[in-house]
C-alpha positions as CSV (number, residue, x, y, z in Angstrom):
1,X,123.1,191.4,153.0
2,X,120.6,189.1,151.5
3,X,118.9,186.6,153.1
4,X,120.2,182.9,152.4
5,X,118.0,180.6,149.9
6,X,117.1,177.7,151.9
7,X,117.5,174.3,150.6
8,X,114.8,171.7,152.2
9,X,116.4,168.6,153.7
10,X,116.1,165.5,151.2
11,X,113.3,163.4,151.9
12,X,113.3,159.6,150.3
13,X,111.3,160.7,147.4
14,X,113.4,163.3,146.8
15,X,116.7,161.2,147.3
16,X,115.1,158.7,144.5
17,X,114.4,162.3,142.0
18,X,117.8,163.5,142.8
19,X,119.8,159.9,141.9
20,X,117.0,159.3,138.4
21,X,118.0,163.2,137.7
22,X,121.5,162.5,137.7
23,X,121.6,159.3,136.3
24,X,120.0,160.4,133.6
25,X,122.4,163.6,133.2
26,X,125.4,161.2,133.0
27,X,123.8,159.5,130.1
28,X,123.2,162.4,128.1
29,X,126.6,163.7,129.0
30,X,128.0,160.3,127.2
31,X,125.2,159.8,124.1
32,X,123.6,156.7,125.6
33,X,120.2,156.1,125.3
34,X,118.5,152.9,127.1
35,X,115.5,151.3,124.8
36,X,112.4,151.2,127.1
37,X,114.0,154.2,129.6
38,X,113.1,157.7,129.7
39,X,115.8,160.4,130.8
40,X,115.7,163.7,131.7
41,X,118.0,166.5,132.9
42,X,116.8,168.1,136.0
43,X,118.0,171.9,136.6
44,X,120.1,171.8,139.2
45,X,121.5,174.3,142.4
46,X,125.1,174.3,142.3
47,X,125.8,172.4,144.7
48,X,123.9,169.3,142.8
49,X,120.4,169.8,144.3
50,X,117.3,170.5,142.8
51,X,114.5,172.2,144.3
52,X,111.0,170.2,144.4
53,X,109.2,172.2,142.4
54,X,112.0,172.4,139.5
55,X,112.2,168.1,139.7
56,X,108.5,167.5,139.8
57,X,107.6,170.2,136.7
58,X,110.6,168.3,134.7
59,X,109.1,165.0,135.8
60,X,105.6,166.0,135.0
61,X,107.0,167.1,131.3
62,X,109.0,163.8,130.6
63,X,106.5,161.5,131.4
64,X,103.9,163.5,129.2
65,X,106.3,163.2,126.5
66,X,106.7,159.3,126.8
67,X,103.4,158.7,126.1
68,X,102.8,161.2,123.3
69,X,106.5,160.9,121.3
70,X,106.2,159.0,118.0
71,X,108.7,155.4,118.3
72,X,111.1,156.8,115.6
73,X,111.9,153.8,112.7
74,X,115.0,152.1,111.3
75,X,115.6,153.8,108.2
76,X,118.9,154.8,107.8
77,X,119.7,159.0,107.9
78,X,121.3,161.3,105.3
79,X,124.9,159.9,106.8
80,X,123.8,156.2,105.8
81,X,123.5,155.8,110.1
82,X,120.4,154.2,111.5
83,X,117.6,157.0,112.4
84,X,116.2,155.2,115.2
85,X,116.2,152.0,117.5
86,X,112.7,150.2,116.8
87,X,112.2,148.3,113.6
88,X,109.0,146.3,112.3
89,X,109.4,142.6,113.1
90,X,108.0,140.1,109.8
91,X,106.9,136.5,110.2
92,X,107.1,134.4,107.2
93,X,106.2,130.9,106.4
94,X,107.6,129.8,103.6
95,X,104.7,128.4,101.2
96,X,102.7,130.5,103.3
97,X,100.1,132.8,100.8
98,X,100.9,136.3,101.0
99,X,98.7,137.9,104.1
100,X,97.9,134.8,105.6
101,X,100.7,133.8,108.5
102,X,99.5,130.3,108.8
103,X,97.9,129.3,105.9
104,X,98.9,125.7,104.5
105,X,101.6,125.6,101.9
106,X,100.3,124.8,98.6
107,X,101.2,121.3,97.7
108,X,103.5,120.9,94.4
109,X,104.1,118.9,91.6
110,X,105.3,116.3,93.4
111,X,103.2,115.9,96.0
112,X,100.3,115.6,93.4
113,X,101.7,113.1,91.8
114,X,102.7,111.1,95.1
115,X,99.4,111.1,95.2
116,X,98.4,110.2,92.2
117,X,100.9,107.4,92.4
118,X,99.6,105.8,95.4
119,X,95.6,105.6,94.3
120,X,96.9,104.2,91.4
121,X,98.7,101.3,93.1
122,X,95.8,101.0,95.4
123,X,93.6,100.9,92.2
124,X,95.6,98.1,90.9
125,X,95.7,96.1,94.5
126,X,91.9,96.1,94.7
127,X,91.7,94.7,91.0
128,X,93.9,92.2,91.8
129,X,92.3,91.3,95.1
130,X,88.6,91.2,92.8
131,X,90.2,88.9,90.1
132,X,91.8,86.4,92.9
133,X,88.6,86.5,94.8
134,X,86.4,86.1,91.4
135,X,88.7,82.9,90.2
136,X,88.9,81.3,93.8
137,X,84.6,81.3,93.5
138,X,85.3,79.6,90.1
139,X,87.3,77.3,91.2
140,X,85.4,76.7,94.5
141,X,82.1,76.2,92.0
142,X,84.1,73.6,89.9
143,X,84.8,71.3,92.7
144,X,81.6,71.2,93.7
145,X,80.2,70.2,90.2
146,X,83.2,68.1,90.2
147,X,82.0,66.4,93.7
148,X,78.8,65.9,91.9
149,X,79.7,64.2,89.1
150,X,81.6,62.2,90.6
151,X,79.6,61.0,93.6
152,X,77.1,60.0,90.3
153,X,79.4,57.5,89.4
154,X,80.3,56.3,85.8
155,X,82.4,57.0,82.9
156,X,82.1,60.9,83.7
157,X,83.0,60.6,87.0
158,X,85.9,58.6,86.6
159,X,87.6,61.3,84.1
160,X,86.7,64.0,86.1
161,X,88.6,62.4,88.8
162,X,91.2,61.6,86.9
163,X,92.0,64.9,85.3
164,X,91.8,66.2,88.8
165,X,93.7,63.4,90.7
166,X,97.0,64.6,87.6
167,X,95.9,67.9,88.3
168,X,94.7,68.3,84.6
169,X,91.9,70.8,83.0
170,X,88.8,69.4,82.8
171,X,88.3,71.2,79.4
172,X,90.3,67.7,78.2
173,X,87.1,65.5,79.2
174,X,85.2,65.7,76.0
175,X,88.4,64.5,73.9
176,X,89.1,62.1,76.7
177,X,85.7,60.2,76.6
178,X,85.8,60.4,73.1
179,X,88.8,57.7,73.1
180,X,87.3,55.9,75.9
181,X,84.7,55.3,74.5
182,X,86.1,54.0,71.1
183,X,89.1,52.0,72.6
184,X,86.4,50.3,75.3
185,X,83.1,51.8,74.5
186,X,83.0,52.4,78.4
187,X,83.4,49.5,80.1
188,X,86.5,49.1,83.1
189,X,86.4,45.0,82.2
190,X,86.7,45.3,78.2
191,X,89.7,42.9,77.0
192,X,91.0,43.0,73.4
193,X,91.5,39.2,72.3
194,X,92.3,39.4,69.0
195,X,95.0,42.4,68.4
196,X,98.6,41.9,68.0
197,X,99.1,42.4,71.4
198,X,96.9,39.7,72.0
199,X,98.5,37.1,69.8
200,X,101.9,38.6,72.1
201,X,100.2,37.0,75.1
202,X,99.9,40.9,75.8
203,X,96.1,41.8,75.3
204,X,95.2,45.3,76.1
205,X,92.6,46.1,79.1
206,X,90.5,48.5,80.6
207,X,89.2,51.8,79.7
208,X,91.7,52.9,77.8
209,X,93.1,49.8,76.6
210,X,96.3,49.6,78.1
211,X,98.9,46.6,77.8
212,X,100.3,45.5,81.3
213,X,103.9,47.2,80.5
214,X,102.2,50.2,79.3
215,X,99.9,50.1,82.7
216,X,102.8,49.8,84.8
217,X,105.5,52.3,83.2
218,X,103.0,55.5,83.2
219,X,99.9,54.7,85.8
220,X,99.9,57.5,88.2
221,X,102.0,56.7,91.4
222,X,99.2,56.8,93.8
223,X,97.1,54.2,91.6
224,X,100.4,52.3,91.3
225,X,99.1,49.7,93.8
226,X,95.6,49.3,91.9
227,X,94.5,46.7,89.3
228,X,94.9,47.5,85.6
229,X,91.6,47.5,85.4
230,X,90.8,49.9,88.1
231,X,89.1,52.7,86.2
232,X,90.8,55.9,87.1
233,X,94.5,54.3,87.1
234,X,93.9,52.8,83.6
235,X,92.3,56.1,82.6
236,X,95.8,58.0,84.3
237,X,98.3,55.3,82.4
238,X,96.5,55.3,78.9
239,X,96.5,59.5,79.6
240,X,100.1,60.1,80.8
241,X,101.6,57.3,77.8
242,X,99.4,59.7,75.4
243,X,100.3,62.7,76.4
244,X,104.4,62.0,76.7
245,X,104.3,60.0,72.9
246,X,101.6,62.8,71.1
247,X,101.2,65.3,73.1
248,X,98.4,67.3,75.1
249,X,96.8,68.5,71.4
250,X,96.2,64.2,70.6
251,X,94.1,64.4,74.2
252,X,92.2,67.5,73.1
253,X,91.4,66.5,70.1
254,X,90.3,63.1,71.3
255,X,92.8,61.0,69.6
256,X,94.7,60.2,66.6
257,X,92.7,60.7,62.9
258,X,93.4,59.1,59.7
259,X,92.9,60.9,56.4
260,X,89.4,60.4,56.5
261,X,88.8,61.7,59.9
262,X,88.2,58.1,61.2
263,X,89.6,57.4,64.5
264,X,92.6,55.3,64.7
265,X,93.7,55.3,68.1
266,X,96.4,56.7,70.1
């Protein structure tokens, strides 16, 4: 009779072999494979128990071949099913240039001419802001020459501050001092005594040689209150008559011609 092979009583490590050994047969017995999870099958006694030696050679072998087994890829087999459970992962940004994960996105069309757009307005704001800047110093350097020639006193002065006071070019002061100076040669006081308006009790006055109804329909409302022969309000009612009657082009040109090119009034 031969001796009885003896079976050494389970310790914990060799409970833990035991239940990983048949854990692992039970998943080969059904297909299934765990991503990550190595399995092996153990030989086994028949009573379900293998011997140290057999567990820790098996053992030894499967973790060997974990590290050395080549991660099998996703490409389908002959029978159109997939060879294998790993597959390359791709990150793509769209725009992005080929090779280059986070390069910038190339800007388009669009975005160049968005850009192209907005240095253009800017282009045009600046101008803008350079011409309103350039005729505010004009007009700044007028009213100081203005100031000037006014503060000098005289026949200059007083048109200057009436053009300004009806908010009138100075560019009409030549043609304006041209009539002054032939209806009154200058002088605020000067009285026409021997017209027709005269003999009508009517006689013209001032500068510009108004008549007292004249003065009084067209004198500029803030020089409504003055004398008619206060020299800017006669100069803004012989003006403002001239103007509604003949027209700025009479005041530019410094009055009304005959055929000759003699003055004859306004």
């Amino acid at each position: 009779m031969s001796a009885a092979r003896t079976v050494r009583s389970p310790g914990p490590a060799h409970a833990a072999r035991r239940a990983g050994t048949a854990t692992a047969a039970t998943g080969a017995a059904f297909g299934v494979l765990a991503s990550g999870a190595f399995a092996t099958i153990v030989p086994t006694t028949l009573d379900g128990t293998a011997t140290e030696a057999d567990a820790e050679e098996s053992t030894t072998a499967t973790t060997l071949a974990a590290y050395t087994a080549t991660i099998p890829s996703s490409s389908a087999g002959s029978d159109g099913s997939p060879s294998g459970y790993f597959s390359p992962v791709s990150f793509e940004h769209s725009g992005a240039a080929s090779g280059a994960l986070q390069a910038a996105a190339p800007a388009d069309d669009i975005d160049i001419a968005s850009v192209g757009k907005a240095r253009e307005i800017a282009d045009r704001i600046a101008e803008e802001h350079r011409r309103a800047a350039e005729a505010q110093a004009q007009r700044e350097a007028e009213q100081a020459r203005l100031q000037e020639l006014i503060a000098k006193g005289g026949v200059d002065a007083w048109i200057a501050e009436a053009l300004d006071h009806m908010g009138m070019s100075q560019s009409y002061a030549t043609g304006l001092k041209r009539i002054i100076m032939k209806e009154s040669n200058g002088d605020p006081n000067a009285i026409n005594n021997w017209d027709s308006n005269a003999l009508r009790g009517t006689p013209s006055e001032g500068l510009m040689q108004v008549i007292p109804s004249t003065f009084k329909a067209y004198v500029h409302p803030d020089f409504a209150h003055e004398d008619i022969t206060h020299p800017i309000a006669n100069i803004t009612a012989g003006v403002r008559y001239m103007v509604d009657r003949y027209g700025l082009e009479t005041l530019a040109a410094g009055g009304r011609t005959g055929a000759n090119g003699g003055y004859i009034g306004y």
